[in-house]
VOPAGU-2260 file (C-alpha; in pm, 1 decimal, decimal comma):
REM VOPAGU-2260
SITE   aa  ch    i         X         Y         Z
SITE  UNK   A    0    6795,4   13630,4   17221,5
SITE  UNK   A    1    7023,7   13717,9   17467,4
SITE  UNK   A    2    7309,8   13498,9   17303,9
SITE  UNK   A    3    7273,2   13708,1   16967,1
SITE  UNK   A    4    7304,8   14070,4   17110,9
SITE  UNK   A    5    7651,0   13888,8   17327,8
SITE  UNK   A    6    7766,2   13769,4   17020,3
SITE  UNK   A    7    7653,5   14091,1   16772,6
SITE  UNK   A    8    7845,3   14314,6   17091,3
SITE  UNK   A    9    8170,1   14060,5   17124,8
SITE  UNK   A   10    8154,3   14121,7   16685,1
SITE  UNK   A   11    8172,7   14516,2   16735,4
SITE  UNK   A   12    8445,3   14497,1   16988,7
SITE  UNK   A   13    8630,7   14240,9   16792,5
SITE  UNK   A   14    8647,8   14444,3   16460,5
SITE  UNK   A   15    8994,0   14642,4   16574,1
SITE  UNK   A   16    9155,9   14279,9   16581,4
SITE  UNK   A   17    9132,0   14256,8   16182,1
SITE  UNK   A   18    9420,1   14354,4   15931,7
SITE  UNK   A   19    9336,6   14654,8   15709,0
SITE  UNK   A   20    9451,4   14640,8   15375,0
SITE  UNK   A   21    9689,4   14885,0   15255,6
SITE  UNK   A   22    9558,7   15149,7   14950,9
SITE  UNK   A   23    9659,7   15019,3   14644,1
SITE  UNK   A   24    9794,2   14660,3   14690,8
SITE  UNK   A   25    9704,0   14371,4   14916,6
SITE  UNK   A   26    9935,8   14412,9   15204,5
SITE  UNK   A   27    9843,9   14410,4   15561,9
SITE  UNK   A   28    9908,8   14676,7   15788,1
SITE  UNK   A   29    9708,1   14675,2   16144,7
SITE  UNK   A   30    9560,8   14997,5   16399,3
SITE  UNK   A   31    9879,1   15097,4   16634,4
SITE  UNK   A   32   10158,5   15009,4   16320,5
SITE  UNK   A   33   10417,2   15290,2   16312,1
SITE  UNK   A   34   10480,4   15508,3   16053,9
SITE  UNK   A   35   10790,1   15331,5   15895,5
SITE  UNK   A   36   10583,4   14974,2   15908,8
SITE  UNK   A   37   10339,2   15123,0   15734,7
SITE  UNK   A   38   10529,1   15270,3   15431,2
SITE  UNK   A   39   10700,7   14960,3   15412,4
SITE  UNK   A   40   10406,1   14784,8   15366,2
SITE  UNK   A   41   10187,2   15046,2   15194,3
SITE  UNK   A   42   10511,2   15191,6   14975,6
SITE  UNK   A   43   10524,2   15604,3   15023,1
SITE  UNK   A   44   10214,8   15816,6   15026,2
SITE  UNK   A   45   10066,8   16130,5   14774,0
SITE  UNK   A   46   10071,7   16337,3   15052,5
SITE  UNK   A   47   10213,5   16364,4   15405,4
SITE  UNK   A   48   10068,9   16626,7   15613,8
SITE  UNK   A   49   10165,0   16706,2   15964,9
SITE  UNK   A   50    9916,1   16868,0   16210,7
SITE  UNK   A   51   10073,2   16980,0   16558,2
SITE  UNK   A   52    9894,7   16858,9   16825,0
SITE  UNK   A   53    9658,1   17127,9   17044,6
SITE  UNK   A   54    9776,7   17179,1   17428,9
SITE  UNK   A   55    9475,5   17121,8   17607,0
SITE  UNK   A   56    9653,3   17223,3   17956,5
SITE  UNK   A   57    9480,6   17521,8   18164,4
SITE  UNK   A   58    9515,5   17821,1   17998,3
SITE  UNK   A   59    9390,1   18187,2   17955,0
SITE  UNK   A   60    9333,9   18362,5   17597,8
SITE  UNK   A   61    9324,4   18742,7   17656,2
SITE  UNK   A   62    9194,3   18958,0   17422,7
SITE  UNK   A   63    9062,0   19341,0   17334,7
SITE  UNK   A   64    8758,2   19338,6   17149,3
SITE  UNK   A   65    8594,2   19650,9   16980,3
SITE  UNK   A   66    8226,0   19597,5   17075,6
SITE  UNK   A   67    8029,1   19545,7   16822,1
SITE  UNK   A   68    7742,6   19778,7   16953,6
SITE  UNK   A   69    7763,5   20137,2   16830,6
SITE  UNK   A   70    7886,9   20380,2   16988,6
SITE  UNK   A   71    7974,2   20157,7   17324,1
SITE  UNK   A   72    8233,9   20323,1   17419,1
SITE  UNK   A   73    8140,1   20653,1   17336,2
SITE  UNK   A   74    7807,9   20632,8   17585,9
SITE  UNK   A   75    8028,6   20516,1   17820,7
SITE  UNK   A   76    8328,0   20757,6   17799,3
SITE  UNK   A   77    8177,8   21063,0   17662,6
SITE  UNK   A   78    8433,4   21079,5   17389,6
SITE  UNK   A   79    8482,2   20965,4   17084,4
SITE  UNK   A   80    8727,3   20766,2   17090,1
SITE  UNK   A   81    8725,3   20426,8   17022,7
SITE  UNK   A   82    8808,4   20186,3   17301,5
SITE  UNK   A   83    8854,4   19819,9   17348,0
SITE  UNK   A   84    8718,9   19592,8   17590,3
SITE  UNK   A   85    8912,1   19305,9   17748,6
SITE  UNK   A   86    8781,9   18971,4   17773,4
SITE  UNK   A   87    8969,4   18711,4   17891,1
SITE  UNK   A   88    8866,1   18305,0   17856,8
SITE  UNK   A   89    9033,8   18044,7   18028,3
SITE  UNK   A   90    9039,5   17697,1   17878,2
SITE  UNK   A   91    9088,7   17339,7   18031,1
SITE  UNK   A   92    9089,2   17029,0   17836,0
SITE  UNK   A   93    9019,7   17237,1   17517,1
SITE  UNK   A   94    8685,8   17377,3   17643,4
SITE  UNK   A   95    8606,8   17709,0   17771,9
SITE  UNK   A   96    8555,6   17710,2   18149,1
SITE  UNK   A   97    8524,8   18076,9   18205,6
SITE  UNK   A   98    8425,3   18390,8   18017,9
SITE  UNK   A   99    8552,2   18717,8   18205,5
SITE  UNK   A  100    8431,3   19061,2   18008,8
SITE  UNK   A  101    8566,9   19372,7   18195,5
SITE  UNK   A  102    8579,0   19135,8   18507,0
SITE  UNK   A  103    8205,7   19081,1   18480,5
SITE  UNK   A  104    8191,1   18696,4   18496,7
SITE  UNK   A  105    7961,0   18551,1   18214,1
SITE  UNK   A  106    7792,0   18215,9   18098,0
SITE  UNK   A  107    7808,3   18374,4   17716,5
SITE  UNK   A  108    7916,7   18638,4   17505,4
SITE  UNK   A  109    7883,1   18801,0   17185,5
SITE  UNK   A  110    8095,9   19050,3   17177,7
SITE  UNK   A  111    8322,5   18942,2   16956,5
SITE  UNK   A  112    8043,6   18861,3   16723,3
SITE  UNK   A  113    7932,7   18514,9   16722,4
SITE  UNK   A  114    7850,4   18379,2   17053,4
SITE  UNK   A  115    8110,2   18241,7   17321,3
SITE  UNK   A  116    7950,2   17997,0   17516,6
SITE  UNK   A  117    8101,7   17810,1   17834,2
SITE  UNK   A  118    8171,9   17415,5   17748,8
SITE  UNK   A  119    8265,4   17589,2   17367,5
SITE  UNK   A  120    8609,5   17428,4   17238,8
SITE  UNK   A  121    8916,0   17662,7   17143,5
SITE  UNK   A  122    8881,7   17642,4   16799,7
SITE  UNK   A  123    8543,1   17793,7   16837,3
SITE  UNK   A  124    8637,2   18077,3   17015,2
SITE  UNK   A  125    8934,4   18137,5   16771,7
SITE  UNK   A  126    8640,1   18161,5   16524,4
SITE  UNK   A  127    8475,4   18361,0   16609,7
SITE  UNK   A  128    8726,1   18625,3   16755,9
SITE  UNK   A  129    9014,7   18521,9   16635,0
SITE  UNK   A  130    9360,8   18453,9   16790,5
SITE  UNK   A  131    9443,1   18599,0   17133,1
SITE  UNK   A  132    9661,0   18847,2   17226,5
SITE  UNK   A  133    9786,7   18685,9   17521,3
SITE  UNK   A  134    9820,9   18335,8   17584,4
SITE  UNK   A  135    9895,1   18249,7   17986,3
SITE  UNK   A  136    9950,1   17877,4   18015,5
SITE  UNK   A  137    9940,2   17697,8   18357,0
SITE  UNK   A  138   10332,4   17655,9   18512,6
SITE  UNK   A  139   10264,0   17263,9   18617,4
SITE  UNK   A  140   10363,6   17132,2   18288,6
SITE  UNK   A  141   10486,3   16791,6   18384,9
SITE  UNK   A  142   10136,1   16716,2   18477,3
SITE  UNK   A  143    9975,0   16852,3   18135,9
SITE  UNK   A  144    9982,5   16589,9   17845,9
SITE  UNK   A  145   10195,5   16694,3   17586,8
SITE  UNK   A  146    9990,5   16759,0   17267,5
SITE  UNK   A  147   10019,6   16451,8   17001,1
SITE  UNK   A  148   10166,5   16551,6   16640,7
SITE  UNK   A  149    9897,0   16384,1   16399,6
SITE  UNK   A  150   10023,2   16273,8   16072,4
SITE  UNK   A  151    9824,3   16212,9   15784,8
SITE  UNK   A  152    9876,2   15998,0   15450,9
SITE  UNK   A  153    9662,0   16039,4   15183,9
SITE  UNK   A  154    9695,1   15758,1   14884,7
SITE  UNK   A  155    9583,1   15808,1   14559,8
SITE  UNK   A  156    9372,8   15505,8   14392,9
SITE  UNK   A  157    9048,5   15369,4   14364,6
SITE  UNK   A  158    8908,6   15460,4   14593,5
SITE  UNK   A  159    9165,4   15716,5   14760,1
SITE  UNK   A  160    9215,9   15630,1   15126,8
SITE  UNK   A  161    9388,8   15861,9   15388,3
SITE  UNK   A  162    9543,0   15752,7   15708,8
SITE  UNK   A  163    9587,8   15907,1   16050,5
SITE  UNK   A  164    9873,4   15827,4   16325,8
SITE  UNK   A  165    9834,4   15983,6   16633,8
SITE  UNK   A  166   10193,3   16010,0   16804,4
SITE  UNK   A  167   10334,5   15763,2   16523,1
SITE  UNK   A  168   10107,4   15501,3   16528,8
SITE  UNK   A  169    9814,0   15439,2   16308,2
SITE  UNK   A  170    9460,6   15542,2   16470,4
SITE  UNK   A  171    9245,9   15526,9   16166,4
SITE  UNK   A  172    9187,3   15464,1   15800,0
SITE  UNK   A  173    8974,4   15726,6   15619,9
């Protein structure tokens, strides 16, 4: 028994190893090829899109918020005028590590609507309150990783097949 699950787990680890066959013809193009192998293999694609890659280095998003409680800042101010509130979120790693509301330190928030949760990742937050005003990233950027541009080729056949390079190379075939 114990043979089997080594071999079934040396299997899994050993799939990467194999060739993938390009969309469309029989040519062989393997995970970490560049860009240029793989066109020469694979001839050019549909569609080439570029995504920039995220910074995921300490950072704080600042933003004003109109509550969405009525009349919040009028019970507050005595006025009627409308008033924002500023929140501010700081990010590591592409995950909210702090939520600061009017420098009231919180574990969640739904004051921009949806809820803003610590551990949440940036694109959730830009969800649900859009893009910040203010972006403060950390100084010490030879220690940050530089984001990764991630290209994308999508092939037209039967079936159609897209791949994905991660800072030129090929990471996956979808």
């Amino acid at each position: 028994m114990k043979k089997i699950i080594t071999v079934l787990a040396l299997l899994g680890l050993s799939t990467s190893a194999y060739p993938i066959f390009c969309p469309g013809n029989f040519n062989q193009i393997n995970l970490g090829d560049t860009t240029e192998t793989v066109k020469k293999q694979c001839g050019n694609p549909a569609v080439e899109k570029k995504i920039e890659g995220e910074d995921t280095g300490p950072q704080e998003w600042n933003f004003y918020v109109r509550p969405q409680m009525k009349r919040y800042t009028e019970t507050r101010t005595n006025s009627g005028q409308e008033a924002s509130v500023k929140m501010s979120i700081a990010l590591n790693q592409g995950k909210v590590i702090n939520i600061t509301v009017n420098g009231m330190s919180l574990a969640t928030t739904t004051i921009c609507g949806p809820p803003v949760t610590i551990g949440a990742t940036s694109a959730s937050v830009k969800s649900a309150c859009g893009n910040p005003v203010f972006i403060n990233k950390s100084n010490n950027q030879d220690s940050a990783e530089k984001p990764k541009e991630t290209i994308e080729y999508q092939y037209n056949g039967t079936p159609p097949a897209t791949l994905v390079f991660v800072g030129g190379l090929l990471m996956e075939r979808r």
